[in-house]
C-alpha positions in Angstrom: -150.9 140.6 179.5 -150.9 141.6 183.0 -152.9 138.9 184.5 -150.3 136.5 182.5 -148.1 137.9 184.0 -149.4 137.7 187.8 -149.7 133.8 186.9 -146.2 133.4 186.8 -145.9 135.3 189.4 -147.4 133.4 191.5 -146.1 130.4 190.4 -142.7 131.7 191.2 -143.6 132.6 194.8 -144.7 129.2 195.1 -141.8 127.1 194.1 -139.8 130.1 195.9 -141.7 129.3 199.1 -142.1 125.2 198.8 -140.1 124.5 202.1 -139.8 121.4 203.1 -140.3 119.7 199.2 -139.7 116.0 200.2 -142.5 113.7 199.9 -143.6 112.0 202.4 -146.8 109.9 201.7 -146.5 106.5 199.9 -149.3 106.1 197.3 -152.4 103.1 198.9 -154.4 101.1 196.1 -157.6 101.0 196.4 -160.2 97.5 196.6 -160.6 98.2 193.0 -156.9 97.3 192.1 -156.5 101.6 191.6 -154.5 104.2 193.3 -156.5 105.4 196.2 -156.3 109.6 197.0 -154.5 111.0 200.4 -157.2 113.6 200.2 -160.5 114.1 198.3 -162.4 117.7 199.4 -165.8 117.6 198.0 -166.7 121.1 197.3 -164.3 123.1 195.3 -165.5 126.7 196.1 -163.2 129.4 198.1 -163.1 126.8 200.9 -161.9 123.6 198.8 -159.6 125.3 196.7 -157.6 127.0 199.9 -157.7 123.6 201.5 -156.7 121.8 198.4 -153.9 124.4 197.8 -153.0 124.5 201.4 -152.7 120.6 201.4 -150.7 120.8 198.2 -148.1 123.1 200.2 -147.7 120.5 202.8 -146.3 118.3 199.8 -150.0 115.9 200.0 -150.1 116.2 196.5 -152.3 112.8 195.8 -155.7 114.7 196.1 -158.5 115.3 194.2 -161.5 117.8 194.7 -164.7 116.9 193.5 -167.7 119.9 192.9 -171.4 119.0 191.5 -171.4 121.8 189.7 -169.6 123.0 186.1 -166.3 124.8 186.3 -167.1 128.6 187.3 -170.1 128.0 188.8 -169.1 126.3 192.1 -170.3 128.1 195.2 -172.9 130.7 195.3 -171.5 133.7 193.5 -173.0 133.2 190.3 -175.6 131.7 191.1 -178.0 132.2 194.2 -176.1 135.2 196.0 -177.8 138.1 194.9 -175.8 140.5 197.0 -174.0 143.2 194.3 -170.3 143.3 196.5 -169.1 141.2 199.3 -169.4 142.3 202.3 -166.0 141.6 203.7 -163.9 144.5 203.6 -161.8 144.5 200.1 -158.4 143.5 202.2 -159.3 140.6 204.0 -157.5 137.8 202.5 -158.3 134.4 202.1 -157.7 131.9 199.5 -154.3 133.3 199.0 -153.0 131.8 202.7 -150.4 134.6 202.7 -148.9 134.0 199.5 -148.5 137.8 198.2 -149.2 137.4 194.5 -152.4 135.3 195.0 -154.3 137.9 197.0 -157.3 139.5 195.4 -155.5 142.8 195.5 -153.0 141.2 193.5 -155.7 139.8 190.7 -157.5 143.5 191.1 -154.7 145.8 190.1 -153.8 143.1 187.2 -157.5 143.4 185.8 -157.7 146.8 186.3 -154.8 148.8 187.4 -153.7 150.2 190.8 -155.6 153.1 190.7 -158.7 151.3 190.6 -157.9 149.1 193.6 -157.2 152.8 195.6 -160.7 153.5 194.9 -162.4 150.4 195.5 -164.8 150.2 198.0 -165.8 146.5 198.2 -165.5 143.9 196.0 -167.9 142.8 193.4 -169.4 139.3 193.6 -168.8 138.7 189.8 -165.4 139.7 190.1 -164.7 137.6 193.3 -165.8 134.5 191.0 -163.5 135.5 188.7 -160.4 135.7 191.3 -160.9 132.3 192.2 -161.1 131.1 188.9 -157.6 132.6 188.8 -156.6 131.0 191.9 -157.6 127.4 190.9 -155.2 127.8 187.4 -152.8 129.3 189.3 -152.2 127.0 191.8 -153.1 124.0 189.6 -155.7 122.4 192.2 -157.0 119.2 190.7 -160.7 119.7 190.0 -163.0 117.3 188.5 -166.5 119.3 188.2 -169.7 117.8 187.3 -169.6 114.9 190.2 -172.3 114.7 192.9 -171.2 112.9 195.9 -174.1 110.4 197.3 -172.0 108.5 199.9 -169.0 108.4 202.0 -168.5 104.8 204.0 -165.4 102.3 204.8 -163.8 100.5 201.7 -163.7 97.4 203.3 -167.3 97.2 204.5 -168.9 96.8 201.6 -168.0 95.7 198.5 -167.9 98.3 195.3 -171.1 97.1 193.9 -172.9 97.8 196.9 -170.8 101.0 197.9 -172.1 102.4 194.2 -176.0 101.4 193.7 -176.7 100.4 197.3 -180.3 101.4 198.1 -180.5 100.5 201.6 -181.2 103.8 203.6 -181.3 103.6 207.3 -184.2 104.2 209.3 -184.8 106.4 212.2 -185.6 103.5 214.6 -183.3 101.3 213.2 -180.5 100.1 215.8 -177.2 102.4 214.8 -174.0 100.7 213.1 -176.7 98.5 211.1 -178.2 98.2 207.9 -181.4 96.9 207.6 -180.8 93.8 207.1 -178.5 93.3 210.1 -174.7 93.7 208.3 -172.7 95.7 210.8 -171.1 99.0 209.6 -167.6 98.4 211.1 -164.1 99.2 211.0 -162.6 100.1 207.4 -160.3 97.3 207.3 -158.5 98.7 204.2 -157.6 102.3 206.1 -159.6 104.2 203.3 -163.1 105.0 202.9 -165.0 104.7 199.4 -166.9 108.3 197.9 -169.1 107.1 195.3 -171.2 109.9 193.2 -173.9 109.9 192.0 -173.6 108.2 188.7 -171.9 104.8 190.4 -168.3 105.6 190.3 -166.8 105.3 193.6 -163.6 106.5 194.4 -161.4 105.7 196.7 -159.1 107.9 200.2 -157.3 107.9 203.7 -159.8 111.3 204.4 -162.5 112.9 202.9 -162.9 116.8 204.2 -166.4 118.3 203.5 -166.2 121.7 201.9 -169.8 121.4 200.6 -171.4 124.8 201.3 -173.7 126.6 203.9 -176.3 123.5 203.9 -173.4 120.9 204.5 -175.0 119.2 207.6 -178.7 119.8 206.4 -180.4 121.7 204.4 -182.1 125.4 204.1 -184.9 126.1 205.8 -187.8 126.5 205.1 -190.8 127.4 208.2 -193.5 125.4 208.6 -195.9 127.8 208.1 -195.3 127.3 204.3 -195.0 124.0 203.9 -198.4 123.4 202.4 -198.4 126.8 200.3 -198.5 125.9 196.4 -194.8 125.1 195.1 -194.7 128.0 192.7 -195.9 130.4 195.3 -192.7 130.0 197.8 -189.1 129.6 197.1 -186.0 129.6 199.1 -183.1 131.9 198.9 -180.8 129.4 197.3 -183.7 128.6 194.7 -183.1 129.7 191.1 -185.8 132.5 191.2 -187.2 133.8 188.0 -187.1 137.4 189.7 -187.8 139.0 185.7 -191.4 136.8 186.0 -191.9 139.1 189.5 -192.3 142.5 187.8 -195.8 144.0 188.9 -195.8 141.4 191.7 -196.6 142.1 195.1 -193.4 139.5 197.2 -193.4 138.6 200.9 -189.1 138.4 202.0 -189.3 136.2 205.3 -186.5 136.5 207.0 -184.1 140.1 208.3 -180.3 139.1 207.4 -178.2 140.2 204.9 -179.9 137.5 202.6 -183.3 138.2 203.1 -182.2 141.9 201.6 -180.3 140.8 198.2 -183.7 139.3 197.8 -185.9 141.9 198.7 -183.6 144.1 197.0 -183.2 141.9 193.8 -186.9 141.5 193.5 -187.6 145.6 193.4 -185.2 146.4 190.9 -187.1 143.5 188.2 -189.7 145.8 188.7 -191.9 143.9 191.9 -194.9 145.8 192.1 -194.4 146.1 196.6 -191.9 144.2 198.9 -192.9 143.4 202.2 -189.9 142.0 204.3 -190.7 140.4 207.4 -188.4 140.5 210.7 -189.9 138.5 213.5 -187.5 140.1 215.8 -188.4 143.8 217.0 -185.2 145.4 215.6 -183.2 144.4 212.8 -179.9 143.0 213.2 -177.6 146.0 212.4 -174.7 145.3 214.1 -171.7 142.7 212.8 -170.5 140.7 215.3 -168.0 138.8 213.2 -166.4 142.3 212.3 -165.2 142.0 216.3 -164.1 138.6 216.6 -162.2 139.0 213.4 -158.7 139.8 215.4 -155.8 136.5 215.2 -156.4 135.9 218.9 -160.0 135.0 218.7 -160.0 132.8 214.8 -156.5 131.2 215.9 -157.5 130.0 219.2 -161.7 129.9 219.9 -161.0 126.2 218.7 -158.2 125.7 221.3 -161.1 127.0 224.4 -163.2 124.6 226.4 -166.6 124.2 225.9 -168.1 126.4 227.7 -166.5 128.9 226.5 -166.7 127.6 223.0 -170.2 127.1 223.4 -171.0 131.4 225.2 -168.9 133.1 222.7 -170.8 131.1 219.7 -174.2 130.8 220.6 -174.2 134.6 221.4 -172.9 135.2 218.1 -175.2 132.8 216.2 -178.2 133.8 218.1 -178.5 136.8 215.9 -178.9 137.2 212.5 -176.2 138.1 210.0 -175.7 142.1 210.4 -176.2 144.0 207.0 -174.2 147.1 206.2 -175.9 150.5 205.3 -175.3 150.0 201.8 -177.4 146.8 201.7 -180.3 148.8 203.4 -180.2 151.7 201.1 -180.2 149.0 198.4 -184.4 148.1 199.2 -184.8 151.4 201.2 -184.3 153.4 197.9 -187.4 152.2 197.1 -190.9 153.8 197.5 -192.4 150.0 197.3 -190.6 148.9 199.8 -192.3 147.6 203.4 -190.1 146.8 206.5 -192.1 145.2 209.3 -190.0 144.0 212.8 -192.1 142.5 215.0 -194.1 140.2 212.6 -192.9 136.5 213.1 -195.4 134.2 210.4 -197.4 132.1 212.2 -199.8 130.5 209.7 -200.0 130.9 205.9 -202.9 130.0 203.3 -204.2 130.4 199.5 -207.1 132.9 199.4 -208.6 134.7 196.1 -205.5 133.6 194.1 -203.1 135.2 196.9 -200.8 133.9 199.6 -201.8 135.5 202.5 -199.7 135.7 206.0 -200.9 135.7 209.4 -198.5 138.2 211.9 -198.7 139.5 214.7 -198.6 143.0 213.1 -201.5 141.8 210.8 -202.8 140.0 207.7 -199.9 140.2 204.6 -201.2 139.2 201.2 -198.5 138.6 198.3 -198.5 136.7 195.2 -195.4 135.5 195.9 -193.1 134.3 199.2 -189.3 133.9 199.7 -187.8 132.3 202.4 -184.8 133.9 203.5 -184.6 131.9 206.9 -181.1 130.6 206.9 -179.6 126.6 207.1 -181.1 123.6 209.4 -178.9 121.0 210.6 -180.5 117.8 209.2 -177.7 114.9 209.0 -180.7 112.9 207.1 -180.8 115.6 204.2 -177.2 115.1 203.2 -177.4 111.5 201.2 -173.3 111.6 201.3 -173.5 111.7 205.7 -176.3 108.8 206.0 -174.3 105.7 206.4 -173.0 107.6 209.6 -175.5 110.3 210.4 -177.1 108.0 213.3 -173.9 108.2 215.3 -172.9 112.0 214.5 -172.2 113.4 218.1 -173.8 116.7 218.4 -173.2 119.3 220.7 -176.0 118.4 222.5 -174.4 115.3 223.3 -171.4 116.7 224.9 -172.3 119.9 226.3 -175.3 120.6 228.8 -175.0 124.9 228.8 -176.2 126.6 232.0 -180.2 127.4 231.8 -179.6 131.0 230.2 -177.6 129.7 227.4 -179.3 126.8 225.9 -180.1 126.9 222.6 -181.8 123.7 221.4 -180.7 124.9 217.6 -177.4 125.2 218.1 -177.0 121.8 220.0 -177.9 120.0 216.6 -174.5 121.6 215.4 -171.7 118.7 214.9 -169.4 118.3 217.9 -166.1 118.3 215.8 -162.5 117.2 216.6 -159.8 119.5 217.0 -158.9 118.3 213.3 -162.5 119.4 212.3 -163.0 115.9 212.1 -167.0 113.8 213.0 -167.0 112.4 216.1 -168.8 109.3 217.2 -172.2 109.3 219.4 -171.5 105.5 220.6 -167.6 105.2 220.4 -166.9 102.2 218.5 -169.8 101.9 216.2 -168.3 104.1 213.4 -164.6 104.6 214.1 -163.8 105.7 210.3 -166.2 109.1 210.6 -162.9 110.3 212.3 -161.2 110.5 208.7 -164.0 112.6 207.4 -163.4 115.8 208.6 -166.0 119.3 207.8 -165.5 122.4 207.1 -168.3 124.9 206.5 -171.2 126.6 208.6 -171.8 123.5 210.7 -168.1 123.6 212.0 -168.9 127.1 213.8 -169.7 125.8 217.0 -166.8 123.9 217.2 -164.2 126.4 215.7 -165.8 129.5 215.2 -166.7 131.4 212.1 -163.9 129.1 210.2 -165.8 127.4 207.2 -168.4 130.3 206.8 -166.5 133.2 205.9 -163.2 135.0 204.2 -162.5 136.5 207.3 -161.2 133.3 208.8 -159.9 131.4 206.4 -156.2 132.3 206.6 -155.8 131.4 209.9 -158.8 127.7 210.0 -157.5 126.9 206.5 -154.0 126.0 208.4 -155.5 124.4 211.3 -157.5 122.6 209.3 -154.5 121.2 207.4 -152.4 120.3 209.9 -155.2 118.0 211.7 -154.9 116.0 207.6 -151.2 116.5 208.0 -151.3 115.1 211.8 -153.6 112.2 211.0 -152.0 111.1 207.6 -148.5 111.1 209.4 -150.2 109.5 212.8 -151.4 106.6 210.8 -147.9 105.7 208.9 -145.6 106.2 211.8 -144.4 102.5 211.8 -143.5 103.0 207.8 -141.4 106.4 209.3 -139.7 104.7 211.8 -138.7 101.9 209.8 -137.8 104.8 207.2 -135.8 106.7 209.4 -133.7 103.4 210.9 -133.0 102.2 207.2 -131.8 106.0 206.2 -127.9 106.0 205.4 -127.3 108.6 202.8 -123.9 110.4 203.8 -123.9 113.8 203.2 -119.7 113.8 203.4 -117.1 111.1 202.2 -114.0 111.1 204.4 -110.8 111.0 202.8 
């Protein structure tokens, strides 16, 4: 079979390619008496697996990558992204990290022939699932699915009982590096940091990288306006809507980006009786930004600039909404039932005669249902896996006062990230292990650009990305190389 056959192609290409082979890392044990990991990457969608594959090519083959969801169903493509085709134009590559046999055009003309790939005009979701299925068995990434990580904190602070069914939480006023009742969060005097999951297990690494998604330093948004609206009257994009139960509905989109679209769109087609989508700005966002930063010079090196300029490229990008292409717009405009309102920001919301109904500037909208489409919030406090060290996240806010015309009080919640993508500390000292946890997702974009948020980045952040782990993993063992390297005495030539 074709795609059989692609498999051992690219399996070829990879031992072809495996340059240097030596190993270099010498296996820790854990305080449980087990073999600690080099690397565990929580989050095994298109980001984890190019990380974990990447870190495999650098010979860091003692990792694991852990996803809360079944096999096939990590990240959103089968689940709460209701676009019908990426948007990314069909040649970017990604995963692959320049390895010709595991591109998506590679998988493509497999599955369905070279002539099909000539006429492709962008890549179904379904099928882009189905590639990186393909690239996890062909590049052998270890995945266990099915684990929920709750917490990431130093193995020698705690002990494993506490580290797996601890429930001390910190409070906001509580004084940082502390629990509550006074035990310091220090140092990791063993060197490794324990993940424990959700049902108690904890295991055990020298780094953790965070590939956990859009909401991996918070959580999705939801406006304030709707908090106290009836539960089964609102839902957020990532919810699983029942869009079939919607037919003959009249549904309220909040929110103008690409997103707030698939819904809108999604919606009409189960047979929504009108779609109102609400913009609050006075035009909708119709051109891409990321298509023009998407040149080597710009993903390569916006990580390299200073802040400044870090901080005016970035917050003019992310002060927009994600552009949508025509075919997106067609998608809802196709419809007779479909409302497009700029100009109409919600400002209060309420229950009246069995209907939601929406205060605007552009007047009263009443719908029997409401989706929020109104992106991610950075909230360290939401993420139960960042809470023994959100207190002493340094933000960019922290680090970075912009000139008047350029703050953006959003934006200055964003992580302020090492050059390695790695936390940095608020109060030096209090929580030197966050440097070993490194992230990689929307939340890094103010630090590094559009590197954990999108395909268009990922062969050139995946790299950096790996040789900050590389860096750090090698840093940390330089005595053990030294000592190595004086003790080496294999001749190579035996004179006679």
């Amino acid at each position: 079979m074709p795609l059989d056959a692609l498999l051992a192609r690219v399996r070829d290409e990879i031992a072809r390619t495996a340059h240097p082979r030596a190993p270099w890392l010498v296996p820790r044990t854990g305080p449980d008496g087990r073999p600690a990991h080099d690397v565990i990457v929580v989050g095994a969608g298109q980001s984890g697996l190019a990380i974990a594959f990447g870190l495999m090519r650098a010979q860091v083959t003692n990792i694991l990558v852990l996803d809360r969801a079944p096999a096939g169903r990590e990240g959103p493509w089968l689940t709460y992204a209701r676009m019908r085709t990426l948007r990314s134009p069909k040649d970017f590559t990604g995963p692959d990290l320049g390895l010709p046999a595991l591109t998506y055009q590679s998988w493509h003309e497999a599955r369905y022939g070279a002539q099909s790939w000539n006429t492709l005009d962008l890549i179904p979701r379904e099928d882009w699932a189905a590639y990186l299925a393909f690239v996890r068995e062909a590049t052998g990434v270890p995945v266990e699915n099915g684990v929920a990580v709750t917490r990431i904190a130093p193995s020698g602070g705690f002990s494993d009982e506490a580290d797996a069914g601890s429930s001390k939480t910190m409070r906001q006023d509580q004084k940082p590096g502390a629990w509550p009742d006074g035990n310091a969060i220090g140092p990791c005097s063993s060197g490794l940091l324990a993940v424990t999951a959700a049902d108690g297990t904890v295991r055990h690494a020298r780094k953790v990288v965070l590939a956990t998604g859009q909401e991996g330093a918070g959580r999705w948004a939801l406006p304030e306006a709707l908090t106290d609206l009836p539960a089964d009257r609102v839902a957020r994009t990532d919810d699983p809507i029942d869009f079939a139960a919607l037919a003959g509905r009249s549904v309220a989109v909040i929110g103008a980006g690409a997103s707030a679209f698939d819904n809108a769109a999604t919606a009409l087609e189960a047979g929504a009786a009108e779609v109102t989508l609400l913009c609050r700005r006075a035009e909708a966002q119709v051109v891409q930004l990321y298509r023009w930063l998407t040149f080597a010079g710009f993903l390569r090196h916006l990580g390299d600039l200073d802040d400044a300029w870090r901080w005016r490229f970035m917050s003019a990008v992310m002060g927009l909404r994600e552009g949508f292409p025509q075919a997106t717009w067609d998608r809802c405009a196709r419809h007779p039932n479909f409302r497009f309102l700029p100009g109409a920001p919600v400002t209060a919301a309420r229950m009246a005669d069995g209907a939601v109904v929406l205060e605007t500037p552009r007047g009263r909208i009443a719908a029997d249902r409401v989706i929020a489409a109104t992106g991610i919030a950075v909230d360290y406090a939401a993420r139960p896996e960042l809470l023994a060290f959100a207190h002493n996240i340094a933000t960019w806010g922290d680090r970075y006062a912009p000139p008047p015309e350029e703050r953006d009080p959003r934006l200055a919640a964003y992580p302020y990230l090492g050059d390695d993508y790695a936390f940095t500390e608020r109060e030096p000292g209090l929580t030197p292990w966050i440097r070993d946890i490194h992230l990689f997702g929307i939340a890094s974009t103010v630090s590094h650009g559009p590197s954990g948020s999108s395909i268009n980045a990922m062969t050139t952040a995946v790299p950096r990305l790996v040789s900050g782990l590389t860096r750090g993993l090698f840093v940390a063992d330089l005595d053990r190389h030294w000592a190595d390297f004086r003790a080496y005495d294999v001749k190579q030539a035996v004179l006679r």
